[in-house]
C-alpha positions in Angstrom: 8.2 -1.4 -16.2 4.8 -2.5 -15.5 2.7 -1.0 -12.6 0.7 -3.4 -11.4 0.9 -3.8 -7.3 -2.0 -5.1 -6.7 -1.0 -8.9 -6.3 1.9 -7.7 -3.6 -0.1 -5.5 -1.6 -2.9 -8.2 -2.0 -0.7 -10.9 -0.4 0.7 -8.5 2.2 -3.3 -7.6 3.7 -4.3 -11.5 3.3 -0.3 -12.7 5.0 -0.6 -9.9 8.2 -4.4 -9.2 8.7 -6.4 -12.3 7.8 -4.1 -14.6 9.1 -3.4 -15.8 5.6 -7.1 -16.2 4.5 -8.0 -15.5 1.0 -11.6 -13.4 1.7 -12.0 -12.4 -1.8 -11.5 -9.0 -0.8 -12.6 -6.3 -3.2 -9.7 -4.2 -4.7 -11.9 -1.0 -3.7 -13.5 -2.6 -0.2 -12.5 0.0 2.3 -9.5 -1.4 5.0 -11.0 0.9 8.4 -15.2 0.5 7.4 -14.4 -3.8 7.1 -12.0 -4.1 9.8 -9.5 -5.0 7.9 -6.7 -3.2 9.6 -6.5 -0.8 12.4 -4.2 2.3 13.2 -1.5 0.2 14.3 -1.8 -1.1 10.6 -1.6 1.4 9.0 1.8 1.8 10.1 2.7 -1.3 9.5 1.6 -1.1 5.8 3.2 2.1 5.3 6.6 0.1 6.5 5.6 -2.5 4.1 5.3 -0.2 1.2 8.8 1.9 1.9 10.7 -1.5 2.3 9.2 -3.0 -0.6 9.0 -0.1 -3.0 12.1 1.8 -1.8 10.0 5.3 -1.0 9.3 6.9 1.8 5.5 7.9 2.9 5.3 11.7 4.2 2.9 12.6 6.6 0.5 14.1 4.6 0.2 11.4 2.4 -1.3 9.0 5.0 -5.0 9.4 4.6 -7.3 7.2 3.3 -7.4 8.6 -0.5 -4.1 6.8 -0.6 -4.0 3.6 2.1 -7.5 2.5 2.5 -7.9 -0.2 -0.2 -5.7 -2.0 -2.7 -6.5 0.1 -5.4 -6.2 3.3 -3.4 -2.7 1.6 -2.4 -1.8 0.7 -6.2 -2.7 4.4 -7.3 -0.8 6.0 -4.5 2.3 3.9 -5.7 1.8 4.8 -9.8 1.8 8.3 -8.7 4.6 8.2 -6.3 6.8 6.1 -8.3 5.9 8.5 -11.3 8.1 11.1 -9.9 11.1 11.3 -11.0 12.5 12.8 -7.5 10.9 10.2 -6.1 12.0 7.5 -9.1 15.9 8.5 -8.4 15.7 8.2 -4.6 14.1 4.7 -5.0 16.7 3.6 -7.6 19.6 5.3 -5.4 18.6 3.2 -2.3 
């Protein structure tokens, strides 16, 4: 299976936080420093991400080095979805 999530988390960012507007944002442009999303959405792309990709974000994995750009986002998913614990509970659910 290929692992590329970066058109699906693109079109999730431009859909909910720039009201549908394609800015040409960089795959490595920073969410927080260009306003992109708040606190508040964080959450709501966390919830994205667990309904979409069937896993579930722990606590300690919501920092920036995973969540604060698409490719941050796409990197944090090949590594989660490269567990196999992780793997089976996303193919059980």
């Amino acid at each position: 299976m290929e692992r590329n999530f970066e058109k699906s988390i693109r079109k999730f960012i431009i859909d909910n936080f720039l009201f549908g507007e394609d800015t040409s944002l960089a795959a490595d442009a920073s969410f927080l420093e260009n306003g992109v999303i708040d606190s508040t959405g964080v959450l709501e792309l966390i919830t994205f991400i667990e309904q979409t990709f069937g896993i579930q974000v722990a606590d300690h994995e919501i920092v920036p080095e995973n969540l604060d750009s698409i490719r941050n986002v796409c990197l944090f998913l090949d590594r989660k979805l490269s567990d196999p614990s992780v793997a089976r509970w996303a193919a059980a659910n």
